[in-house]
C-alpha positions in Angstrom: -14.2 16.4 18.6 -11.8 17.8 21.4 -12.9 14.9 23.3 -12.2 12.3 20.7 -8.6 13.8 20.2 -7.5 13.8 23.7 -8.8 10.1 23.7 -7.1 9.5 20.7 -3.4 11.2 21.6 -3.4 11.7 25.3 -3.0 15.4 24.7 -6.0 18.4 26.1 -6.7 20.2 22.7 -9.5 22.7 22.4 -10.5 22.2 18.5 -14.0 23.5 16.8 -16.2 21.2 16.4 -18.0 20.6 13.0 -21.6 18.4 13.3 -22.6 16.7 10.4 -25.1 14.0 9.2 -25.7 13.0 5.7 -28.6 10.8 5.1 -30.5 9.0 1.9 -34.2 7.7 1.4 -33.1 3.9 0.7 -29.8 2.2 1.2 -27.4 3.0 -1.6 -26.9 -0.7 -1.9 -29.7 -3.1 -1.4 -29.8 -6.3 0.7 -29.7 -8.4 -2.0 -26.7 -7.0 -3.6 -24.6 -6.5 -0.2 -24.5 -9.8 0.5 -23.4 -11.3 -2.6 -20.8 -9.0 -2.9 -17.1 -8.8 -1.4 -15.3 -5.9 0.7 -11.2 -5.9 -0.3 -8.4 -4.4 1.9 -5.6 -3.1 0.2 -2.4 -2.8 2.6 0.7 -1.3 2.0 3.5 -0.9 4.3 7.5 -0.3 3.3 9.8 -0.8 0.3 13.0 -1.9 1.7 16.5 -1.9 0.3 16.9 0.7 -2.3 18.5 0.7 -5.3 21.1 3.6 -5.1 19.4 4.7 -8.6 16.5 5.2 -6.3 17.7 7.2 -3.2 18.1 10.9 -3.8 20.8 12.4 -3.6 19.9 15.9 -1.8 17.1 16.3 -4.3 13.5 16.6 -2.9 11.5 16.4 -6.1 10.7 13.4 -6.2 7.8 11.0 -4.7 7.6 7.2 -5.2 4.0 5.6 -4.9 2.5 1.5 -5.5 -0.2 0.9 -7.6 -2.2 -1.9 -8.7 -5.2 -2.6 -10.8 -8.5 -4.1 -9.7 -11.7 -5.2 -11.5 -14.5 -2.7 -10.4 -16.7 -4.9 -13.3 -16.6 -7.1 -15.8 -15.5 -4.7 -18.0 -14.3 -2.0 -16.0 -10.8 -1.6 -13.6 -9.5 1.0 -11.7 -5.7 1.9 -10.3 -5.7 2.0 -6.4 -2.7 3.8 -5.2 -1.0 3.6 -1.8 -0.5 7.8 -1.6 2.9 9.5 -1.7 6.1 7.5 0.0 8.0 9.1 2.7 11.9 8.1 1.6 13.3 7.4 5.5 17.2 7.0 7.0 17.8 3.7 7.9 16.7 4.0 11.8 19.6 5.4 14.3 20.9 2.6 16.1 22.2 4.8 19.3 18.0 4.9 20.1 17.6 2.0 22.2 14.3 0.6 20.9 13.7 -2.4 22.8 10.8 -3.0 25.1 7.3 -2.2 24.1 7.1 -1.9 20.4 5.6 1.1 19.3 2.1 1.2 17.6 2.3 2.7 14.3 -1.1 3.7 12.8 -2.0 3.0 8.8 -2.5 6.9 7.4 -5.5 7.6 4.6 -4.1 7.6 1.5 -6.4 11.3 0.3 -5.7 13.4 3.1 -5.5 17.0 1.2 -2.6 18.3 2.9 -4.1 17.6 6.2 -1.8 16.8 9.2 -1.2 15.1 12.2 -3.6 12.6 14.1 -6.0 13.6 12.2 -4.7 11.7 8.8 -4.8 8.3 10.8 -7.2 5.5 10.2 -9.1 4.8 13.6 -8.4 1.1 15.0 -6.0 0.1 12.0 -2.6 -0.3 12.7 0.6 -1.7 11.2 0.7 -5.6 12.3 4.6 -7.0 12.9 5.3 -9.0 10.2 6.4 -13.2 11.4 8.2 -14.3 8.4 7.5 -18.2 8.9 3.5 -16.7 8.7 4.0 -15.0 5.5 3.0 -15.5 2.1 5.2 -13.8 -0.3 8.6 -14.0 -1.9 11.2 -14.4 0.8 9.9 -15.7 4.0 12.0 -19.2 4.7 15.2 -19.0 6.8 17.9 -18.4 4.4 16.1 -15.1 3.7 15.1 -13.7 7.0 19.4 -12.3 7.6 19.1 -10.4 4.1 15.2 -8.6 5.2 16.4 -8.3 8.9 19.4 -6.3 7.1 17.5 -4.5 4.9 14.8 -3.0 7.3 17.3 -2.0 10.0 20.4 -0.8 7.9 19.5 0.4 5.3 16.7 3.4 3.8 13.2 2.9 2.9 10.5 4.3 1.6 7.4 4.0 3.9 3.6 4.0 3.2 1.7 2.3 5.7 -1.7 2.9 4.1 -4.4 1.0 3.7 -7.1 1.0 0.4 -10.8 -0.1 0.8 -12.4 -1.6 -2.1 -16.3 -2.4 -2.5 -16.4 -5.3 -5.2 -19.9 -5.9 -6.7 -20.9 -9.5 -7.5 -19.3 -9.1 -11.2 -16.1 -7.4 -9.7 -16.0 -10.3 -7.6 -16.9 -13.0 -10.1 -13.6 -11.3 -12.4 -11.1 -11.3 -9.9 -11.9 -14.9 -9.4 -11.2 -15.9 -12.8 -7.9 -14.0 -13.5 -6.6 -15.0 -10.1 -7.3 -18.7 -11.5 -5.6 -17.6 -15.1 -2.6 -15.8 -13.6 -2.2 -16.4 -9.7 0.5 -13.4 -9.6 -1.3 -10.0 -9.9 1.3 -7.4 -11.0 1.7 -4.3 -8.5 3.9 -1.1 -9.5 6.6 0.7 -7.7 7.7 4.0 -9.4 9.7 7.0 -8.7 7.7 10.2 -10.4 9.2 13.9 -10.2 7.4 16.6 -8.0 7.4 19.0 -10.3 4.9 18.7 -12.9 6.3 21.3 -15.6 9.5 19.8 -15.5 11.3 20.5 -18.9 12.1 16.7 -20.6 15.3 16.1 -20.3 17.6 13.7 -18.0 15.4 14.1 -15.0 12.8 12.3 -17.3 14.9 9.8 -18.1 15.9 9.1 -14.6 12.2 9.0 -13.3 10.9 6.4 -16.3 14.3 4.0 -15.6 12.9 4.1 -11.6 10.0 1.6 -12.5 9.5 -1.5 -11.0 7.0 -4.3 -10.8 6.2 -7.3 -7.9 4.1 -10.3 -8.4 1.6 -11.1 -5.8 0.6 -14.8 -5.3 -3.2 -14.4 -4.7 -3.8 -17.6 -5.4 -4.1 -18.9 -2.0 -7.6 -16.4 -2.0 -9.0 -19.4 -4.2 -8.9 -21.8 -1.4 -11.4 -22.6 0.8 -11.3 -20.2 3.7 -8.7 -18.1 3.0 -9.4 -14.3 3.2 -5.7 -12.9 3.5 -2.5 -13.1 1.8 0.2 -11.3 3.3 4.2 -11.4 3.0 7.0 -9.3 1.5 7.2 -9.9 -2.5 10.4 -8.9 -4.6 10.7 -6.0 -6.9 11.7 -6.6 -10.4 12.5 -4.2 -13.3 9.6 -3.1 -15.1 9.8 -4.4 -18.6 6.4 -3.9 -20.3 6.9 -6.6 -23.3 7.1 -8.7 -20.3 4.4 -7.9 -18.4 2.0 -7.6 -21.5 3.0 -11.2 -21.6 2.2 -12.2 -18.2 -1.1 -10.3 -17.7 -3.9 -11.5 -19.7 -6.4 -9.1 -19.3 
């Protein structure tokens, strides 16, 4: 609503207004099932220091995107995607951008060309990251010059999305296991072309070479109390012989 948006951005705007209520006879999912059953949060924020294979060179057809798979069932697993990247300039350094820090909203990954405020997720924001508090790859002090480096000088490609996930008792019960049979659960970064009729040629072979792979550490989601793992994780080249090796399932 008009009212909502002015709340939301500060800004006055007279917008239509479109009421709508959707209802069902019974709950979709009962008691029963709801609370043996999980809720996962998928976010992803920036991929910093790019390979120079990686940064366009005054070429706009290209997108990059992170995917990774999760168990839906016992049988069944489905790709969640963080969206289309935005490739951004290192930041200008002549912008004085101390004080406050600014609050940067996490955007809906399916937004169907939709713009503005109206593409942010209400009360989710991106979290400043302490590296001592982190999880991942790189987060003790000989590390923390090379990332400090990396997100102010140099470009990245920028997400800030966030994925919801509804995980049945069986989902649940699967995750469990291969978490306890692999601990690091692959996650793909890619460069694909824009242009989906592309003729094959080297603009193929430059998109398939721009293919790597992280390993997340969930293994700390086995221990008691835990319900977050969070950090930066390095990228590796995606070789498939190897990662057929690593993944079990």
């Amino acid at each position: 609503t008009a009212e909502t948006v002015a709340a939301n951005t500060g800004q006055n705007i007279s917008q239509p207004e479109l009421l709508v209520e959707v209802s069902v006879t019974k709950p979709l999912i009962d008691s029963e099932v709801y609370s043996a059953s999980n809720h996962m949060t998928i976010r992803i924020d920036s991929l910093f220091s790019l390979p120079e294979s990686w940064q366009p060179s005054n070429n706009p057809t290209h997108n990059y995107n992170a995917v990774m798979s999760v168990p839906l069932s016992d049988t069944t697993d489905v790709s969640v995607g963080a969206g289309i990247g935005t490739i951004r300039p290192p930041p200008d350094k002549s912008v004085d951008i101390s004080g406050t820090p600014r609050i940067v909203p996490r955007k809906y990954v399916s937004c169907n060309g939709m713009s503005g405020t109206v593409v942010n997720i209400p009360n989710s924001n991106v979290e400043p990251y302490q590296y001592d508090e982190e999880d991942g790859d790189i987060r003790s002090k000989e590390h923390h010059n090379f990332r400090k480096e990396s997100e102010s000088d140099k470009a990245r490609v920028t997400w800030n999305s966030e994925r919801n996930i509804f995980l049945r008792p069986s989902a649940t019960a699967t995750l469990q296991e291969r978490i306890a049979k692999c601990r690091a659960w692959p996650l793909e970064v890619f460069r694909s072309s824009l242009s989906a009729g592309a003729k094959k040629g080297k603009e193929d072979d430059s998109t398939t070479s721009c293919h790597g792979i992280a390993w997340l550490n969930l293994a700390p989601l086995l221990y008691p109390g835990v319900t977050r793992v969070k950090g930066a994780a390095l990228v590796h080249p995606y070789i498939e012989s190897e990662v057929l090796g690593r993944v079990p399932w």
